[in-house]
C-alpha positions as CSV (number, residue, x, y, z in Angstrom):
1,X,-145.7,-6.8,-40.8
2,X,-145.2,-3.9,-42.7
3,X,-148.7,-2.3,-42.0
4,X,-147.8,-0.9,-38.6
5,X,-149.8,2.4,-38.2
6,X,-153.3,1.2,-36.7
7,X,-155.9,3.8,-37.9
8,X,-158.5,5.1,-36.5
9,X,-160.8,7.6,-38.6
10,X,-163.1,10.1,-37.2
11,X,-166.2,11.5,-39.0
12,X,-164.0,12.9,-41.8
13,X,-162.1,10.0,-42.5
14,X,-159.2,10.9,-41.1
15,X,-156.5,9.0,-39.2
16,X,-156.6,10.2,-35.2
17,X,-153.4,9.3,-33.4
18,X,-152.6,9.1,-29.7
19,X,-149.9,11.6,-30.7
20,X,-147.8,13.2,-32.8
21,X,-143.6,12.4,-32.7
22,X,-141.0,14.4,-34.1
23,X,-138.1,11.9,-34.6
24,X,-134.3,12.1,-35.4
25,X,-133.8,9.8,-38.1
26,X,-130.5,9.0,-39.0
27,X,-131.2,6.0,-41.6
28,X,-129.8,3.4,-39.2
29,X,-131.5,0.9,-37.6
30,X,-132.1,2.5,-34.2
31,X,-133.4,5.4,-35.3
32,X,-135.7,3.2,-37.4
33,X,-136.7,0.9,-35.2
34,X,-137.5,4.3,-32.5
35,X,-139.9,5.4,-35.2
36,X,-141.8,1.6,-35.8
37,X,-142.4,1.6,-31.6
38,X,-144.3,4.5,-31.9
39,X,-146.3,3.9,-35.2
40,X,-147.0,0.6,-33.3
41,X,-148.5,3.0,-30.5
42,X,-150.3,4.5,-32.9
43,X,-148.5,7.8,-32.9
44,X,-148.0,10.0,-35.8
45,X,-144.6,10.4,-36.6
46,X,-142.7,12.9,-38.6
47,X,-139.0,12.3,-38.9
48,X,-136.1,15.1,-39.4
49,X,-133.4,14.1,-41.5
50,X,-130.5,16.0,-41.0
51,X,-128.1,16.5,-43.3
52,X,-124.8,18.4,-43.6
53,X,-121.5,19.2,-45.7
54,X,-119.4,16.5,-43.5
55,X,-121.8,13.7,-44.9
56,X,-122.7,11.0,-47.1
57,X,-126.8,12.2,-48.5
58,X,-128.9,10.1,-49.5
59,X,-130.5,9.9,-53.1
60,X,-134.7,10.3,-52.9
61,X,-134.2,8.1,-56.5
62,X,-132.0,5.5,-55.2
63,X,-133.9,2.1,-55.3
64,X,-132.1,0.6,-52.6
65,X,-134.9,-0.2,-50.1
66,X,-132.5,0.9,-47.2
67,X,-132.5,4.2,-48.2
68,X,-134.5,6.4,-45.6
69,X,-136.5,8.2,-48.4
70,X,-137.8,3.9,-49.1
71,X,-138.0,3.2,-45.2
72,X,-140.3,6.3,-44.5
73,X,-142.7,5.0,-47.9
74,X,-142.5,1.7,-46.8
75,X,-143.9,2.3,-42.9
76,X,-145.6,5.3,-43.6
77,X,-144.0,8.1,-41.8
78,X,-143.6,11.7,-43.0
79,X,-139.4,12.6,-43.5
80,X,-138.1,16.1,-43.7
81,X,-134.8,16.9,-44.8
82,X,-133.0,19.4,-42.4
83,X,-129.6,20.8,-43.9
84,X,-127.8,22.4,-41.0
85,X,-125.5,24.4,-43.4
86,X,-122.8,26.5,-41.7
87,X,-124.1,26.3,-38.1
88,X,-122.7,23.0,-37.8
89,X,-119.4,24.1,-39.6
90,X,-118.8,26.2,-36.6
91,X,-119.1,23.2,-34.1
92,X,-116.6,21.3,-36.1
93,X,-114.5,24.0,-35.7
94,X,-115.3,25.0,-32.3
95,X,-117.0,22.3,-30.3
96,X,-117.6,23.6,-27.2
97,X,-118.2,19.7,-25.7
98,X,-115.2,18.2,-27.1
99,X,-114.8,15.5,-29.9
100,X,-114.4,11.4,-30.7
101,X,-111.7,9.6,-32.0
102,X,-111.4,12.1,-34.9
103,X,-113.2,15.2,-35.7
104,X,-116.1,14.0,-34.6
105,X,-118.5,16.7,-32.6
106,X,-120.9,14.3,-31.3
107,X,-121.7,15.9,-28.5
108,X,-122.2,19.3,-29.8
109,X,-123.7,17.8,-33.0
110,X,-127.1,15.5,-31.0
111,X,-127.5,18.9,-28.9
112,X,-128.1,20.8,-32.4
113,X,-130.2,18.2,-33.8
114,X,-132.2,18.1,-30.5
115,X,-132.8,21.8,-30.5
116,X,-133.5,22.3,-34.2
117,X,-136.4,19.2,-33.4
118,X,-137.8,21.2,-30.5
119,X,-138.1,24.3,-32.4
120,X,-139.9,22.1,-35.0
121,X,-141.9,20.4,-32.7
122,X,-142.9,23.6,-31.5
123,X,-143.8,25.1,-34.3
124,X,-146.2,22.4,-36.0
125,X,-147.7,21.6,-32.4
126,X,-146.2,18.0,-32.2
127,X,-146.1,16.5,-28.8
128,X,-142.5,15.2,-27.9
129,X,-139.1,14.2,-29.6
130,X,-137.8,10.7,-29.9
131,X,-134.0,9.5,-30.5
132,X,-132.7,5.8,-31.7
133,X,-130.3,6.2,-28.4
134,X,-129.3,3.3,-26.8
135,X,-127.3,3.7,-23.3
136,X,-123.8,3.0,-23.5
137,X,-123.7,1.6,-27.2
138,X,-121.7,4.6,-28.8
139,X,-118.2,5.4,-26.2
140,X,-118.7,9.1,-27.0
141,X,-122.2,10.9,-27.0
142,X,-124.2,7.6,-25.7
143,X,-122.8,7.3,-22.6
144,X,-125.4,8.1,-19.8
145,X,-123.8,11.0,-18.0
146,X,-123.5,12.4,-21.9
147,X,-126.9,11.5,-22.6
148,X,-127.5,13.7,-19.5
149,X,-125.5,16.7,-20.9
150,X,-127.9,16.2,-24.0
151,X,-130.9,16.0,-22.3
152,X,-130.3,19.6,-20.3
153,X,-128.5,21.3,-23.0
154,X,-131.1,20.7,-25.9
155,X,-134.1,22.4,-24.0
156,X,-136.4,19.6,-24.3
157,X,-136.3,17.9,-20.6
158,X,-139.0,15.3,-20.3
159,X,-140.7,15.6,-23.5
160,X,-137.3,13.6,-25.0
161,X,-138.3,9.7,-25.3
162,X,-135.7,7.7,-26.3
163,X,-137.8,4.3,-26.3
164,X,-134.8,1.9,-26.9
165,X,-133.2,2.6,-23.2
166,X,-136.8,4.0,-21.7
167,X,-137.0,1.4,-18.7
168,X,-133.5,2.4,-18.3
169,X,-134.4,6.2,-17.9
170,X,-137.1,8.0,-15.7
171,X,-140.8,8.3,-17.0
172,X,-140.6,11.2,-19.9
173,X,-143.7,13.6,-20.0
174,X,-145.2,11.6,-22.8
175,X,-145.4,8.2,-20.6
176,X,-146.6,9.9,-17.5
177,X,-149.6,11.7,-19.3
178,X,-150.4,8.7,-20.9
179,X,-149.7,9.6,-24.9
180,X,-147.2,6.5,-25.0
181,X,-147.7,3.0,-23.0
182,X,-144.0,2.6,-21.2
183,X,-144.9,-1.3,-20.8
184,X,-144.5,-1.0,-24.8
185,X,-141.0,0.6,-25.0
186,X,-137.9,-1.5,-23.8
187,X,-134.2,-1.5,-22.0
188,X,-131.5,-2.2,-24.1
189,X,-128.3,-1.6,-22.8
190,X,-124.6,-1.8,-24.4
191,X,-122.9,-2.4,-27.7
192,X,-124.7,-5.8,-29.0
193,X,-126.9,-5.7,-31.8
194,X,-129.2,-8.7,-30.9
195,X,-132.6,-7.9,-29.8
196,X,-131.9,-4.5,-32.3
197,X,-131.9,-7.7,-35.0
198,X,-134.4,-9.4,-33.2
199,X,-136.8,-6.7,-32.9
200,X,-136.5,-5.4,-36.8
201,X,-137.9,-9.6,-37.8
202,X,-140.6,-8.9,-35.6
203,X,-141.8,-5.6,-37.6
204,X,-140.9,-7.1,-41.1
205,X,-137.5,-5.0,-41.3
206,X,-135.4,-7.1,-43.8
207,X,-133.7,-4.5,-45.7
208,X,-131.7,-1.6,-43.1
209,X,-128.1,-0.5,-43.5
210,X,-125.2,-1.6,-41.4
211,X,-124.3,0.1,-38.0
212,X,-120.6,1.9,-40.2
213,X,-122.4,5.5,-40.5
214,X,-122.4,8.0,-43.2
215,X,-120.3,10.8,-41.4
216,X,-116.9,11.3,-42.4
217,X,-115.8,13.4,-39.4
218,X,-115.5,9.6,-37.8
219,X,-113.3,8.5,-40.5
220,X,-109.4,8.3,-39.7
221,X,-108.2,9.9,-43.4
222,X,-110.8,12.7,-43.8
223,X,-110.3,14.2,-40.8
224,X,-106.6,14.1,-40.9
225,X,-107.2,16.3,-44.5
226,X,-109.7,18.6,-42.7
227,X,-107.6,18.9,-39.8
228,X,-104.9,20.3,-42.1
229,X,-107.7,22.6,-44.3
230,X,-108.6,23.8,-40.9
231,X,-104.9,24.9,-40.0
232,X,-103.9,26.2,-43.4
233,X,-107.2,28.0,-44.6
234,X,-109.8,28.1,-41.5
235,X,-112.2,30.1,-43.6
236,X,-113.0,27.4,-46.0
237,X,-116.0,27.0,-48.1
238,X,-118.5,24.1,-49.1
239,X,-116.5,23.8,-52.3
240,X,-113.2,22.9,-50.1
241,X,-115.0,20.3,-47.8
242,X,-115.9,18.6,-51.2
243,X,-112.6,18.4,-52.6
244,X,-111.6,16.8,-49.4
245,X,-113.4,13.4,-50.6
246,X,-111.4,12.5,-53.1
247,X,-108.2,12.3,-54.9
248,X,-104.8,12.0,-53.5
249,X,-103.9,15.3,-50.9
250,X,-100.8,16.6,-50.6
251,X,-99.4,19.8,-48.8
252,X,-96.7,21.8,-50.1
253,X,-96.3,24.8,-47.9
254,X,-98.6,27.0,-46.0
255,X,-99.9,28.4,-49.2
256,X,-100.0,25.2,-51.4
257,X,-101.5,22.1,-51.5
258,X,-102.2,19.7,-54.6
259,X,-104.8,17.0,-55.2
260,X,-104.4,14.3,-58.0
261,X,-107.5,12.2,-58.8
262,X,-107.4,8.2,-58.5
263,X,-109.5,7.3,-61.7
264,X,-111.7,8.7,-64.2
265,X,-115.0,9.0,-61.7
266,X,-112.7,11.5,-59.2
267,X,-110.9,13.3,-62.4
268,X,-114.7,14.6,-63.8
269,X,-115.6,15.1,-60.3
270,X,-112.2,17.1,-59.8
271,X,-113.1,19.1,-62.7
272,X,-116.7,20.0,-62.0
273,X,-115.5,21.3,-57.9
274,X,-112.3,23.3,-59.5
275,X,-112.7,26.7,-58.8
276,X,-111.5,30.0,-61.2
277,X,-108.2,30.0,-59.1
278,X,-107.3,26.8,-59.5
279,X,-104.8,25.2,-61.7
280,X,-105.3,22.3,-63.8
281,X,-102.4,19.4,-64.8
282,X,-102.5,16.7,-66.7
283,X,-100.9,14.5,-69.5
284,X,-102.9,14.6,-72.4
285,X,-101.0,11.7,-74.3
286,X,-101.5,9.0,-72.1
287,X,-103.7,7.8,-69.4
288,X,-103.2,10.4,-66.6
289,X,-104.8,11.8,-63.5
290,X,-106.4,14.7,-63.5
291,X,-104.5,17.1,-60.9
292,X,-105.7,20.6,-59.3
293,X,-103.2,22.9,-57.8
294,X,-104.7,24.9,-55.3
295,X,-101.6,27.9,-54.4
296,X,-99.8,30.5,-56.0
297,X,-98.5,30.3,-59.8
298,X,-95.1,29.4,-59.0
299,X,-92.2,27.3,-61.2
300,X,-91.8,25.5,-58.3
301,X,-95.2,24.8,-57.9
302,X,-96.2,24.1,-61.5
303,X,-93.1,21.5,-61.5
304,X,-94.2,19.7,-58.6
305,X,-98.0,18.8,-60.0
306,X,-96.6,18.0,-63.2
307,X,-94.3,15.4,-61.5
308,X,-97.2,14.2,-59.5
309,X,-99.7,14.2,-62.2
310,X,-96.6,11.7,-63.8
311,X,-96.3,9.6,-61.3
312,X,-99.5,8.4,-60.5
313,X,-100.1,8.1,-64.7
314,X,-99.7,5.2,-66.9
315,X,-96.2,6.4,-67.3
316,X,-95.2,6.7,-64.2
317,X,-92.0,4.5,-65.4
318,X,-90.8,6.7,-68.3
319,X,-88.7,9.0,-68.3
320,X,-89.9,12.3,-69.1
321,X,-93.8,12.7,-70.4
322,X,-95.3,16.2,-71.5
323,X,-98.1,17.3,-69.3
324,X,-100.4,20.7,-69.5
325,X,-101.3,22.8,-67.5
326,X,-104.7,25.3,-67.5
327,X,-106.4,28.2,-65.6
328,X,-110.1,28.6,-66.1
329,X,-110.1,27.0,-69.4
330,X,-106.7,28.8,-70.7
331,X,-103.0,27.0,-70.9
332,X,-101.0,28.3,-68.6
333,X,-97.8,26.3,-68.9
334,X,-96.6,23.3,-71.3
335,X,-93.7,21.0,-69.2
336,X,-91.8,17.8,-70.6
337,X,-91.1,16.3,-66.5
338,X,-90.6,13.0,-65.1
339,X,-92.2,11.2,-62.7
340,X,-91.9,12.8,-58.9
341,X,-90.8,10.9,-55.7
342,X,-92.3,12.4,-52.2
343,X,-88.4,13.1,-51.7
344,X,-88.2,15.3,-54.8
345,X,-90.2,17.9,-53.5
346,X,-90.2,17.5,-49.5
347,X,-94.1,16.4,-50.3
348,X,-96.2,16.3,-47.0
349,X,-98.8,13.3,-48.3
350,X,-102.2,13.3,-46.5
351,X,-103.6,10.4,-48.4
């Protein structure tokens, strides 16, 4: 059932909805399956999807039909893209409602989302916000006393209809006045997937993308690297966060750290996000990471990434292999070194 938006045209020939929805679409099956109650309503939805420096985007070209770009097509919702740029920089730095497991504002983060939805709503005259929440299914932000905190804190009261958990919840404005059945939205509860599953057969959902998520502030390894950015250079730029995805990290002192690309993907991607101060190492005779030395031009410094660049290279086993190394485009330095251990150099790895 992939026609889900029941039409009804006026004189001009133009679809009149119950209502209009401004959703927070994440790409994930909640979210998703939020947006097909309401078209199923026969309310117009437009969904926001946000989008910031700590996450994975997705491609508008990408012919996987999971995308959200090929969801919105495919069920006939509008999607806007909202980056929220440095504003939600500052919460990762200073959340003011605490964090997950990792660095993970989630709080702080639904709270931003929420408002920058009201302000939209506002503006284009829609008639509530809806959310893919589901009480007590995420340990951090979807607990209900958090969901609470949300509610209060974003500004938007009872025109907020999260229609997943609604018979779990009081009437919202939009139930009471009659612009959304509440017989027609449900009560799930809890961690399991199942009637989630169940409900996406039911609307013809076959292609959606797993429950893992596409922020990296969750993941174990990023945020250890962006705890340390944070400590060593708190005024970091976009640039910085991007160099955090790849390659093999390392701190050297307070000043220095170095990051050694894994294959030949990360070593163009290395070279495309190295900025005018940084140095470039690597061994042009042989089959060698591409390294970026991000401190001052030191011996010390430039002997370290050339043992690096060595040891993760196809001659990480010989012993002594010339490596280069550049500055915006002009050689610096040209070493003979051997491969480095993580005791050479007192290396602090945050692979």
């Amino acid at each position: 059932m992939t026609e889900l938006v029941l039409k009804k045209m006026n004189k001009n020939n133009q679809p009149k909805y119950r209502a209009h929805a401004i959703a927070l679409y994440s790409g994930g099956l909640d979210s998703i399956l939020a947006i097909l109650l309401m078209l199923r309503q026969n309310i117009k939805v437009t969904a926001l999807y946000f989008v910031h420096y700590f996450g994975k985007v997705a491609d508008p070209k990408n012919p996987d039909k999971s995308t959200p770009y090929n969801i919105a097509q495919k069920f006939g919702f509008k999607l806007e893209v909202v980056h929220l740029g440095q504003k939600f920089i500052d919460i990762v730095l200073e959340p003011q409602y605490g964090r997950g497991a990792h660095m993970n504002p989630c709080v702080d983060c639904k709270i931003m989302m929420l408002r920058e939805a009201k302000t939209y709503m506002e503006e284009i005259g829609a008639d509530f916000v809806i959310t893919g929440e589901v009480i007590g299914q995420r340990p951090f932000s979807q607990l209900k006393n958090q969901m609470n905190l949300v509610l209060r804190k974003s500004g938007l009261n009872d025109k907020l209809l999260r229609p997943l958990c609604a018979k779990h919840l009081p009437p919202t404005e939009p139930e009471l006045n009659g612009l959304v059945d509440r017989e027609q939205l449900l009560d799930i509860k809890g961690r399991g997937r199942k009637q989630q599953i169940r409900l996406a057969g039911e609307f013809g959902l076959t292609d959606f993308p797993t429950p893992a998520g596409g922020c990296l502030l969750t993941d174990k390894g990023f945020s250890n690297r962006l705890k340390d950015l944070i400590e060593y250079h708190r005024n970091f730029t976009p640039n910085d966060i991007e160099l955090l995805k790849i390659g093999r990290h390392f701190r050297i002192d307070n000043q220095t750290r170095i990051i050694v690309g894994r294959n030949e993907k990360e070593n163009l991607i290395l070279q495309k996000l190295a900025q005018p101060h940084h140095f470039l190492c690597d061994a042009p005779d042989i089959a060698s990471p591409l390294s970026v030395l991000i401190g001052p031009a030191s011996e010390t410094n430039f002997n370290t990434v050339a043992g690096l660049t060595i040891r993760y290279s196809s001659a990480r086993n010989k012993a002594a292999i010339k490596v280069v190394i550049s500055l915006n485009g002009n050689l610096v330095r040209e070493l003979t070194v051997a491969p480095a251990s993580s005791f050479d150099y007192n290396l602090k790895a945050i692979i």
